[in-house]
C-alpha positions in Angstrom: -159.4 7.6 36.8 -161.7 8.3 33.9 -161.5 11.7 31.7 -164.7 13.4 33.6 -163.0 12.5 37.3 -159.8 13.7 36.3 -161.1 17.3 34.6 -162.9 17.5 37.7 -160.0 16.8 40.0 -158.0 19.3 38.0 -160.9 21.8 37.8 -160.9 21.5 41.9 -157.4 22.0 42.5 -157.6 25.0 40.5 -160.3 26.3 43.0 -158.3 25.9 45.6 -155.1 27.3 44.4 -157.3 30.7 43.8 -158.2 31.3 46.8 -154.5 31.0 48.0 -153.5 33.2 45.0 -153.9 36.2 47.5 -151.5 34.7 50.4 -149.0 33.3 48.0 -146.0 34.3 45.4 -147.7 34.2 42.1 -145.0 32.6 40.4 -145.5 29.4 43.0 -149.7 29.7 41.6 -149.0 28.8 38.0 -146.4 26.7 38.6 -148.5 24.7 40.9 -151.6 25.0 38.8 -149.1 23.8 35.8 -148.1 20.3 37.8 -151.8 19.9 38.4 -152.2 18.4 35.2 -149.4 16.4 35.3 -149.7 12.4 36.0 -148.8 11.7 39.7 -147.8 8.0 39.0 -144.6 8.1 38.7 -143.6 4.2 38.9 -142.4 1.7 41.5 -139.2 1.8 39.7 -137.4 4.7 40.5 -135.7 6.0 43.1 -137.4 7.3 46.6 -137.9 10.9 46.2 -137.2 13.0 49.3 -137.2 16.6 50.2 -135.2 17.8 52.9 -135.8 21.5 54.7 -131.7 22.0 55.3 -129.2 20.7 53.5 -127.9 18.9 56.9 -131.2 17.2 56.7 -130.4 16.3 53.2 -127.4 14.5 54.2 -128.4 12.8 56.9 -131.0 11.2 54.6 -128.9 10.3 51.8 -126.7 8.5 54.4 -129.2 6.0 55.3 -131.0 5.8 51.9 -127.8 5.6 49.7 -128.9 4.8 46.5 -132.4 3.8 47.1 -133.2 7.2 47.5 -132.7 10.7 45.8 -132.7 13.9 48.5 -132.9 17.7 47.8 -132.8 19.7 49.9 -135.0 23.3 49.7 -132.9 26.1 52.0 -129.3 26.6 51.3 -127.8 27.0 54.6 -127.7 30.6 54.7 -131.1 31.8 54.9 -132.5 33.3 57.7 -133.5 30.0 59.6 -137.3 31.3 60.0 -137.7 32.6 56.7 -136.3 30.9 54.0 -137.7 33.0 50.7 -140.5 30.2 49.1 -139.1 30.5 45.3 -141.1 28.6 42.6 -138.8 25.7 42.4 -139.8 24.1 45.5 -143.4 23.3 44.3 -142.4 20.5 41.9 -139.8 19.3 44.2 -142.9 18.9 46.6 -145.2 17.6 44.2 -143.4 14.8 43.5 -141.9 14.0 46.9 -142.4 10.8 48.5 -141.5 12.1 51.7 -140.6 15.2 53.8 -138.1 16.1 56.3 -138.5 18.5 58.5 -136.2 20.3 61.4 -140.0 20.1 63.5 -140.5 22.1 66.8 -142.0 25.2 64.5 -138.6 25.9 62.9 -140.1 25.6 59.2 -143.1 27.6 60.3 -142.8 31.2 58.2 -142.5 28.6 54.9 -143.3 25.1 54.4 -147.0 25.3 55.6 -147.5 28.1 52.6 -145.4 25.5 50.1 -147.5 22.6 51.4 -151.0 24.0 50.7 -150.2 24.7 46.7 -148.1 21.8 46.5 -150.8 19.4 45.7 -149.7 16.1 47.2 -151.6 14.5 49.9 -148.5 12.3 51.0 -146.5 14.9 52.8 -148.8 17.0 54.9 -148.7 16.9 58.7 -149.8 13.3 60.3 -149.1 11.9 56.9 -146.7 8.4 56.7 -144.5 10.8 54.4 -144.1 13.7 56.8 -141.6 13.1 58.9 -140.7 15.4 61.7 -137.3 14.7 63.3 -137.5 16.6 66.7 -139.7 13.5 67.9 -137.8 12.6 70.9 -135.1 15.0 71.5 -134.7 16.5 74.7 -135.9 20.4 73.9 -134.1 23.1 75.5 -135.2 26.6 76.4 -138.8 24.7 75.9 -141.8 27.4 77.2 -144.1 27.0 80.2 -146.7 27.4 77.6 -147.2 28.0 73.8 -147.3 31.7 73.4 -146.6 34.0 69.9 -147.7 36.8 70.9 -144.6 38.8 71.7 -143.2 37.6 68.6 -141.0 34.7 69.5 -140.5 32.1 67.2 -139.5 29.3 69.3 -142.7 28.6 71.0 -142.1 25.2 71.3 -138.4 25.9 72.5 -135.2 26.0 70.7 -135.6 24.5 67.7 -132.0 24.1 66.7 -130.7 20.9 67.9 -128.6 20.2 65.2 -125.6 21.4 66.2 -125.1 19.0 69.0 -124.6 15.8 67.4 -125.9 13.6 70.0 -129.5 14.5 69.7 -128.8 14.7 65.6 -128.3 10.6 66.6 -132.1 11.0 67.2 -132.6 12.4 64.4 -131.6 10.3 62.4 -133.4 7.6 64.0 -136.6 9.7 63.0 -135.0 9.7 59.4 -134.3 5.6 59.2 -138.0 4.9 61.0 -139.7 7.8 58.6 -138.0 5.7 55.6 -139.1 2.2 57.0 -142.5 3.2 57.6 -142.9 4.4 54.0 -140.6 1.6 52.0 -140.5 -1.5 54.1 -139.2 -3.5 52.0 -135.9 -1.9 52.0 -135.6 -1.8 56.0 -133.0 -3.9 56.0 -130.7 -1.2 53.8 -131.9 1.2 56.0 -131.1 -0.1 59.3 -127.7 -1.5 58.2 -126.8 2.1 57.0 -128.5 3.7 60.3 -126.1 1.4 62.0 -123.1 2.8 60.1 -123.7 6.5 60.3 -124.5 6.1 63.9 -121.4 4.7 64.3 -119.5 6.9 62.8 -120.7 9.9 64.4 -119.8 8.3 67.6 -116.4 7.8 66.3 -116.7 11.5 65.5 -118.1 12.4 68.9 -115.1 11.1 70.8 -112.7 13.6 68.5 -114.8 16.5 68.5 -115.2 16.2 72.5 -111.3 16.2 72.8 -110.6 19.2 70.0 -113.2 21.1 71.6 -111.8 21.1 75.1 -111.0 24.7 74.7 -114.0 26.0 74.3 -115.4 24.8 77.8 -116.2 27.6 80.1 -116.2 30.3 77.7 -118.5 33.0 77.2 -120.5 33.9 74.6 -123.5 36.1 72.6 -125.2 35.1 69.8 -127.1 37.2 67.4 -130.3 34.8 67.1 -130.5 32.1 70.0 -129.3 29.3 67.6 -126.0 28.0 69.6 -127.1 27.0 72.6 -127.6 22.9 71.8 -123.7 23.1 70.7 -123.3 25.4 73.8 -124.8 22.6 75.7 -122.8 19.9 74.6 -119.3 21.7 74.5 -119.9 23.4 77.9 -119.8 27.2 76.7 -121.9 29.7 78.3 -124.4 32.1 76.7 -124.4 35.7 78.4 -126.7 37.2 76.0 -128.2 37.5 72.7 -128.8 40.9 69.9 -132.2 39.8 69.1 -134.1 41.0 72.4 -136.2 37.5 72.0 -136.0 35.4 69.0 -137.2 36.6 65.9 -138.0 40.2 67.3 -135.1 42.5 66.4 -133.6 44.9 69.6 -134.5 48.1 70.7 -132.3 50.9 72.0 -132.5 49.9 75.4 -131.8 46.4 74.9 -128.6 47.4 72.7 -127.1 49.8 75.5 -127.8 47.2 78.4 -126.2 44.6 75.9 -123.3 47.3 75.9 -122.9 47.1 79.6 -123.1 43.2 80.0 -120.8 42.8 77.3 -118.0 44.9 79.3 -118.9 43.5 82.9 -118.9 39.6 81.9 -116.1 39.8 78.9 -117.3 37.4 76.7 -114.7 36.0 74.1 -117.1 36.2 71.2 -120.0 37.2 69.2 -121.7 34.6 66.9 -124.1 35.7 64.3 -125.2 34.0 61.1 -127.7 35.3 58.5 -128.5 38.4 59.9 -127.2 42.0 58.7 -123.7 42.2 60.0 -124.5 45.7 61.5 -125.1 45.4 64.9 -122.5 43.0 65.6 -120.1 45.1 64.1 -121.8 47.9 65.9 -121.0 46.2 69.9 -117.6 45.0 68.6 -116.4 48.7 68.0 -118.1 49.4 71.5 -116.9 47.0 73.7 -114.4 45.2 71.5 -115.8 41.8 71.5 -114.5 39.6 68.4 -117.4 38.7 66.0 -117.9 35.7 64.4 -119.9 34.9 61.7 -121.1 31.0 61.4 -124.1 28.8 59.7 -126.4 27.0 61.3 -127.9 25.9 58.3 -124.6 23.6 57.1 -123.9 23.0 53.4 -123.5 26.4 52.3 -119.7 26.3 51.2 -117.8 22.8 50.7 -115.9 22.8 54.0 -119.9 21.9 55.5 -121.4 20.3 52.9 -122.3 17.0 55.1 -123.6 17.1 58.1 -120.2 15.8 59.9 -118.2 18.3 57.6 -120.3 20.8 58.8 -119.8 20.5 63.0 -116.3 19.8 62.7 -116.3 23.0 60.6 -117.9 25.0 63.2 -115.7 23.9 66.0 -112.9 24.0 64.1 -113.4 27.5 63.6 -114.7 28.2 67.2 -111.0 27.3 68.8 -109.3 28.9 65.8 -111.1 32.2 66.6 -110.4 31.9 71.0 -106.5 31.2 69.8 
């Protein structure tokens, strides 16, 4: 690219990035008008470069890339799910990414779409080869008759938080190896022989998990934010209700006393919550005396969950610990 073409590109990009100045963190502007005038070729030499929306995706990645590829990941596992703060730092990780891995089904919503419009790079927006969604194909549950936000729910396309049953995160990672082919084929091989591994491993970890979480069928349950209910699903618990009177729109009085009465007609063993203020959980366990629990959806936010696999048996570990 000659000196005029390239001011020019620069000179657009700055355009742009003003008229999102109004809609976006400040910080994220000139970070993002700073990386504008950086070079974009970065070589054929180095490693894959691939950011991850949760550190679970993050693992799952760096499983089938291995060393061919370098993954961040951009949440921590403790955020809110639907509103992970945008911080500065996630613009060059996005600038220079490769590729993009996403939960999909809206989860990302509240965050990545802002991120992605000052970002800069062409290679990871939506239809892209580098965007890679990794709900494609896995069976959706709580899906809607129709797409709707207009009461607030942010799970218009259903629940978007498969992860916690490992036998659709096999799908996932199927999305992961074919996102990786489709970019790199010339390493397919690596990726399908280490697809084949971790596949098989999570079966291996599958069978256990099915047998240590025997205990847990037929219980009962509320969750703070409907986040469970793919784990639910799988281990054969049973949801009675939820704090959040849909998801993402926070309770009202009236929700809060019928919770109250459901809780001491059904008995549920526990209440899960996870990012959200501790309050109101502690709030209906003083009332009814349910036992609260808090856990992660997120995975990777303490060591014990730091991979994918550490993370679920984490979780169910803690699950039968907490009905014993």
């Amino acid at each position: 690219m000659d000196s005029a073409a390239a001011k020019l590109e620069v000179y657009g990009r700055i355009l742009v990035m003003k008229m999102l100045l109004k809609q976006t963190n400040w910080k994220i502007f000139l970070l993002a008008l700073a990386l504008s005038c950086l070079p974009t070729d970065l070589g054929s030499a180095q490693q894959i470069r691939a950011v991850a929306s949760w550190p679970a995706l993050a693992d799952i990645t760096r499983q089938i890339g291995k060393e061919v590829v370098n993954v961040e990941s951009l949440a921590t596992g403790v955020e809110d799910a639907h509103g992970v703060p945008m911080k500065p730092s996630f613009v060059p990780r996005m600038n220079r990414a490769d590729l993009l891995i996403l939960i999909g089904l809206d989860d990302e919503q509240t965050w990545i779409p802002g991120l992605l419009e000052v970002a800069g790079n062409p290679k990871i927006l939506p239809g892209q080869a580098g965007y890679i969604d990794c709900s494609v194909g896995i069976p959706v549950l709580e899906a809607p008759a129709r797409l709707d936000r207009a009461e607030g729910d942010i799970h218009p396309k259903g629940n978007p938080h498969y992860l916690s049953d490992p036998v659709r995160t096999k799908t996932c990672a199927r999305n992961i190896a074919a996102g990786l082919i489709r970019n790199f084929p010339r390493h397919q091989a690596v990726f399908e022989k280490n697809l084949n591994a971790y596949l098989a491993e999570l079966d291996n970890w599958i069978a256990r998990w099915e047998k240590m979480a025997a205990p847990l069928r037929g219980i009962k349950y509320v969750e703070y934010h409907q986040e469970w209910v793919y784990l639910a699903d799988r281990f054969g618990m049973k949801r009675i209700g939820s704090v959040e009177l849909r998801p993402g729109v926070e309770p009202t009085p009236n929700h809060i006393v019928n919770l109250v009465e459901m809780i001491k007609q059904e008995k549920p063993q526990l209440l899960i919550y996870g990012a959200q203020n501790p309050r109101l959980p502690k709030q209906l366990a003083n009332e009814t005396g349910i036992k609260v629990l808090r856990l992660y959806s997120g995975g990777g936010n303490q060591p014990e969950t730091d991979s994918y696999i550490k993370w679920v048996d984490h979780t169910l570990r803690t699950l039968v610990q907490a009905l014993s």
